[in-house]
C-alpha positions in Angstrom: 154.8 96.8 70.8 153.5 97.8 74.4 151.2 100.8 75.1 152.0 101.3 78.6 148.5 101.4 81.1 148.5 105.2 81.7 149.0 105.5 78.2 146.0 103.5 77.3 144.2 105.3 79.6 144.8 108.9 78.1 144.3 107.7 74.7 141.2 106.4 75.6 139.4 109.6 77.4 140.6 111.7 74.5 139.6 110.0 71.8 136.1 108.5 73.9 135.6 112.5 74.3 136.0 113.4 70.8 134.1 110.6 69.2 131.1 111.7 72.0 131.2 115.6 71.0 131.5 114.6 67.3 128.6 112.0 67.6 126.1 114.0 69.5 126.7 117.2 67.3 125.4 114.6 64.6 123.0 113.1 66.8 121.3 116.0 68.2 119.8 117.7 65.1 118.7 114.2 63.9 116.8 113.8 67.5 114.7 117.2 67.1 113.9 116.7 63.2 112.3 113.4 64.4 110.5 115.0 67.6 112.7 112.9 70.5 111.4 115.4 72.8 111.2 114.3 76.3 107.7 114.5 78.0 107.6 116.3 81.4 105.3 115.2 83.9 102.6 117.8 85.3 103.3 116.7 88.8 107.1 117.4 88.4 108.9 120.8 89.4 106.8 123.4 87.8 110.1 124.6 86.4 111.1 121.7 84.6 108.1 122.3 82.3 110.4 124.8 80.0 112.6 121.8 79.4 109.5 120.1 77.5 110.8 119.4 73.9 114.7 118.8 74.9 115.7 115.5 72.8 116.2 112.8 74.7 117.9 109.2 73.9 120.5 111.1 73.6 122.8 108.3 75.3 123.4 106.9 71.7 125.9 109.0 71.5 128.5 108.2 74.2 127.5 104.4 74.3 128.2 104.3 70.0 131.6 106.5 71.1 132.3 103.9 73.9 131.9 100.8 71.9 133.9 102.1 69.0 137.3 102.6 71.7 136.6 99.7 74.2 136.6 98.0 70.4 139.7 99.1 70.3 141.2 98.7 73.7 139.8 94.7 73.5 141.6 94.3 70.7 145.0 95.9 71.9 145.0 94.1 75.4 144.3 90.8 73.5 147.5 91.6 71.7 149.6 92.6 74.2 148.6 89.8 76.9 147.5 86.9 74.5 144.3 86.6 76.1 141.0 88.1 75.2 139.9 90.2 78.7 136.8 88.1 79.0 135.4 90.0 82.1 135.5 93.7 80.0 134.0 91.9 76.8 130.8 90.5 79.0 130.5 93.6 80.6 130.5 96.1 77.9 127.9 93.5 76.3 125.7 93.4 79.5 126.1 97.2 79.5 124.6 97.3 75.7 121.8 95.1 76.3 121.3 97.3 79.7 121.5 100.3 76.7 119.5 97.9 74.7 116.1 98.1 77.2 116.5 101.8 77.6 116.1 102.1 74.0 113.3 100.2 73.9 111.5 102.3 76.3 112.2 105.2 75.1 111.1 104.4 71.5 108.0 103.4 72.9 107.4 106.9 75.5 107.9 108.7 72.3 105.6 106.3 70.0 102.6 107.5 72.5 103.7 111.0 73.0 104.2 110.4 77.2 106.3 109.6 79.6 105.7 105.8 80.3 107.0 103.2 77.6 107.5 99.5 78.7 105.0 98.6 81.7 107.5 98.5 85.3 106.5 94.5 84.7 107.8 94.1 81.2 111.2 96.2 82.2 111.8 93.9 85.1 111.2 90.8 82.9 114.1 92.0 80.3 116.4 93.3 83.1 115.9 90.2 85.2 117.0 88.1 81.9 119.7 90.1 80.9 121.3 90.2 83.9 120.9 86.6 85.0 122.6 85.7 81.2 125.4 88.3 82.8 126.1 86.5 85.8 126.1 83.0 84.5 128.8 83.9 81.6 130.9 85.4 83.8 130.6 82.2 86.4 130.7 80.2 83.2 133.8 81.8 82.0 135.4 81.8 85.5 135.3 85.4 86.4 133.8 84.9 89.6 132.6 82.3 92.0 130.1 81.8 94.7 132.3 83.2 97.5 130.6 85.9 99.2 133.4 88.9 100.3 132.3 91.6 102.7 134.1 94.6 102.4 136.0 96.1 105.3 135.5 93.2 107.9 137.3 91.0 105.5 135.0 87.9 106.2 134.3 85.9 103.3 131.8 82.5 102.9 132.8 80.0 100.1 130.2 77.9 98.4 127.4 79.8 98.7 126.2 78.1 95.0 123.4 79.5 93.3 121.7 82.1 96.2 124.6 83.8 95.5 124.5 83.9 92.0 120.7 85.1 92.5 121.5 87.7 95.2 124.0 89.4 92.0 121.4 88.9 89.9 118.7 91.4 91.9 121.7 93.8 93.0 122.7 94.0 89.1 118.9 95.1 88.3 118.4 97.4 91.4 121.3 99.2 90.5 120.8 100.0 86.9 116.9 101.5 88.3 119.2 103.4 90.7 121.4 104.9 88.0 118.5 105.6 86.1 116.5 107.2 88.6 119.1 109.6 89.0 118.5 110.6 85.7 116.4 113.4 86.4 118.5 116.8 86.1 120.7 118.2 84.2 123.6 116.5 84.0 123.5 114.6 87.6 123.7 110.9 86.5 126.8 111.6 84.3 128.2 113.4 86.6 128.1 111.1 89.3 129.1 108.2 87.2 132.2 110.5 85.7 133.4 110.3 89.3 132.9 106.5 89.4 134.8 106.2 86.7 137.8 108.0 88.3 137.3 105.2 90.7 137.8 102.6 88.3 140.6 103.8 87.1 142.3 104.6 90.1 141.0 101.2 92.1 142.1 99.4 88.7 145.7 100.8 88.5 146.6 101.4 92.3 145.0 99.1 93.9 145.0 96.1 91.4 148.4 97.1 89.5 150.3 93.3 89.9 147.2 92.0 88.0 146.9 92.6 84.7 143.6 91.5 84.1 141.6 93.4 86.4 144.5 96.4 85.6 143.8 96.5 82.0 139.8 95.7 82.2 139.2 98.4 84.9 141.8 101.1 83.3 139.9 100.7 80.2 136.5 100.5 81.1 137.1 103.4 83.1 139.0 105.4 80.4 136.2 105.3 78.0 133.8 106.1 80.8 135.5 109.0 81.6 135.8 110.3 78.3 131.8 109.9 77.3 130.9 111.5 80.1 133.1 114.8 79.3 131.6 114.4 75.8 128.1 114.2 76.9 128.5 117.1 79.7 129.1 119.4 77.1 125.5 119.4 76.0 123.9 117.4 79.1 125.4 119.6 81.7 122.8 122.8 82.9 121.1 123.6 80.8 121.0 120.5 78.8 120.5 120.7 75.0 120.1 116.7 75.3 119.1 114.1 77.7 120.4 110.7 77.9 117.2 108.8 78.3 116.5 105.5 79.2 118.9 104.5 76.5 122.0 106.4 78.4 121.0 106.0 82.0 120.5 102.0 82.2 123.6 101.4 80.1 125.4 103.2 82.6 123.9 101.2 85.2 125.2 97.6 83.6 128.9 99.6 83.5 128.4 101.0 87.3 128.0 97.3 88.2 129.9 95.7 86.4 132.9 97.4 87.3 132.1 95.6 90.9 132.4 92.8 89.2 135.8 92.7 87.2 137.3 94.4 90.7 135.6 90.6 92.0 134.0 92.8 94.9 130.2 92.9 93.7 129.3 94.2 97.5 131.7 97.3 97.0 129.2 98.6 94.3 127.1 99.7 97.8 129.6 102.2 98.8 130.8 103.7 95.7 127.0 103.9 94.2 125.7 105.1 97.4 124.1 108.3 95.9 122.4 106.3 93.0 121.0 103.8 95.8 119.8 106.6 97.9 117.6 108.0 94.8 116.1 104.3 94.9 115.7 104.4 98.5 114.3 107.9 98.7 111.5 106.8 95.7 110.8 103.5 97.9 110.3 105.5 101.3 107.9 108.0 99.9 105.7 105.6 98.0 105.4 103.1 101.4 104.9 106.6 103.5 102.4 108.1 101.1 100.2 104.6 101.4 100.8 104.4 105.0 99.4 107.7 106.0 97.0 108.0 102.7 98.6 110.2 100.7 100.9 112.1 102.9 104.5 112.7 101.8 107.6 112.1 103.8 110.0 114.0 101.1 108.4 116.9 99.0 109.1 115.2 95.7 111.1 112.0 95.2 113.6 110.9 93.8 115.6 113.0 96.6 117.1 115.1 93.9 113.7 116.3 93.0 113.3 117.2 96.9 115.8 119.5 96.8 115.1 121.1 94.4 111.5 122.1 95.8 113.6 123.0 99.3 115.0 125.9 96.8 118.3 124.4 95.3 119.3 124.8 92.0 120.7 122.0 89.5 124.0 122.8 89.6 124.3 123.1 93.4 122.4 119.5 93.8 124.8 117.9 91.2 127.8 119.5 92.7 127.3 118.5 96.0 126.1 115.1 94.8 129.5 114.2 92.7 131.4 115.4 96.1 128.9 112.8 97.9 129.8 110.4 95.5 133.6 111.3 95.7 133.9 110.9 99.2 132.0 107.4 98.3 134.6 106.6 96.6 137.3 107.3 98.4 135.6 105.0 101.4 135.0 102.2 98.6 138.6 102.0 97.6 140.0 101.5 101.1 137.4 98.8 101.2 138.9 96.6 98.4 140.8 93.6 99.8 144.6 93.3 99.1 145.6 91.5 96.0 146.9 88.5 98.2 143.4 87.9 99.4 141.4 88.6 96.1 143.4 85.5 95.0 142.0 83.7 97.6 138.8 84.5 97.2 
């Protein structure tokens, strides 16, 4: 029997979305009786102080939801094609191990009652492993090569060997920091990466349709995606009754990049996760600028986010006009995916 890809897809959100709301109503009361509250910083928005106490690490529940149906949706493309979809499996695993760190840190912020866990040096050790082991299954297992594709000018430079392989390596960590610096409102990063996963989806079974590998892996990884996000909104989104954490935000990192790499397109994860890269770039600028000039500030608070809200917006202005950012990112990232003829090539 065939389950056609739209199908799959449906299936997916819906039951992602109800194992998420299901989980977290579990999760939740578990999170307080333990005191998971998140920390807030002095020197962060005065208002954010009445969010002190709001359980955090509360991306256990979307990431158990998501394994339990891309379980599922492993198993039933393996049936239906004959072939396990090696690129999903070693993403969904990179993404765990991404999840995997986050929980670790958080454990550790709530151990000492603040909000620093692992030292920057000991998170970069573990995400600098994890992702390396990432890179060289998926070159192991023949998922991608060493040819470097630029979107949109359609150049590409074969046999770049193991530079290449390193330059994915230090992408794959910058962008899970990037997701997880936007990861600090209500509601932003899933937001954002609900709309990424729309782009999966739709890059996966428009752009990609003759090729049922990248088809099925993208329609499902975006499917379950989709559908944890939804589930998490409903207590994450403003005002949130739950924060993700560490735990939620860096596993969503590994699945933001990896999706770049089952579409074999790494680059394109610089247009579609513009809005999580400027967060990095904005938290980069200020802290050169503020030891340039001795301790003047270029933005009023970064990450960006956290400057507008001191230039008077609220949350759910910055994380709607955010996800529209990251829409229209998007859109530009999907006209930037070579044709199916030349992926081959590549």
């Amino acid at each position: 029997m065939e389950i056609s890809p739209e199908l799959l897809i449906i299936i997916s959100v819906i039951c992602t979305f109800i194992l998420t709301v299901a989980i977290s109503r579990i999760v939740i009361p578990i999170l307080k009786s333990h005191k998971m509250g998140q920390k807030i910083l002095d020197i962060g928005p005065r208002w954010h102080k009445s969010k002190e106490g709001t359980p955090t690490m509360g991306g256990i529940s979307f990431i158990f939801a998501m394994t339990v149906v891309i379980a599922a949706d492993i198993a039933l493309l393996a049936f239906m094609t004959g072939e396990v979809p090696v690129a999903l499996t070693l993403t969904f695993v990179y993404a765990l191990l991404c999840g995997f760190i986050g929980c670790i840190d958080d454990t550790a912020k709530l151990k000492r009652k603040q909000n620093e866990g692992l030292t920057p040096t000991q998170k970069l050790i573990l995400q600098f492993v994890i992702a390396t082991a990432y890179i060289a299954a998926l070159a192991y297992f023949g998922c991608i090569d060493d040819t470097f594709y630029i979107p949109y000018i359609g150049v590409s430079f074969k046999g770049c060997g193991i530079l290449y392989y390193a330059l994915l390596v230090f992408v794959s960590v910058g962008v899970m920091n990037s997701v997880n610096l936007a990861d600090g409102i209500d509601g932003l990063a899933a937001t954002e990466t609900l709309v990424v996963s729309v782009f999966f989806i739709l890059a996966g079974m428009l752009k990609y349709a003759a090729d049922a590998e990248i088809s099925g892996g993208m329609a499902a990884l975006g499917a379950v995606t989709a559908g944890g996000m939804l589930g998490f909104l409903v207590y994450n989104f403003h005002p949130a009754r739950v924060f993700m954490g560490d735990t939620g935000s860096l596993f969503l990192g590994g699945i933001v990049m990896g999706g770049a790499l089952m579409l074999k397109n790494p680059m394109i994860v610089i247009v579609y996760g513009m809005m999580y890269i400027i967060e990095s770039v904005s938290d980069i600028i200020q802290v050169i600028y503020f030891k340039l000039t001795h301790g003047k500030r270029f933005f009023r608070m970064a990450p960006i986010h956290h400057h507008f809200e001191k230039c008077g917006w609220g949350e759910i202005k910055i994380v709607v006009v955010f996800s529209i950012m990251t829409a229209l990112f998007c859109a530009a990232a999907y006209y930037g995916l070579p044709a199916l003829s030349v992926l081959r090539r590549v």
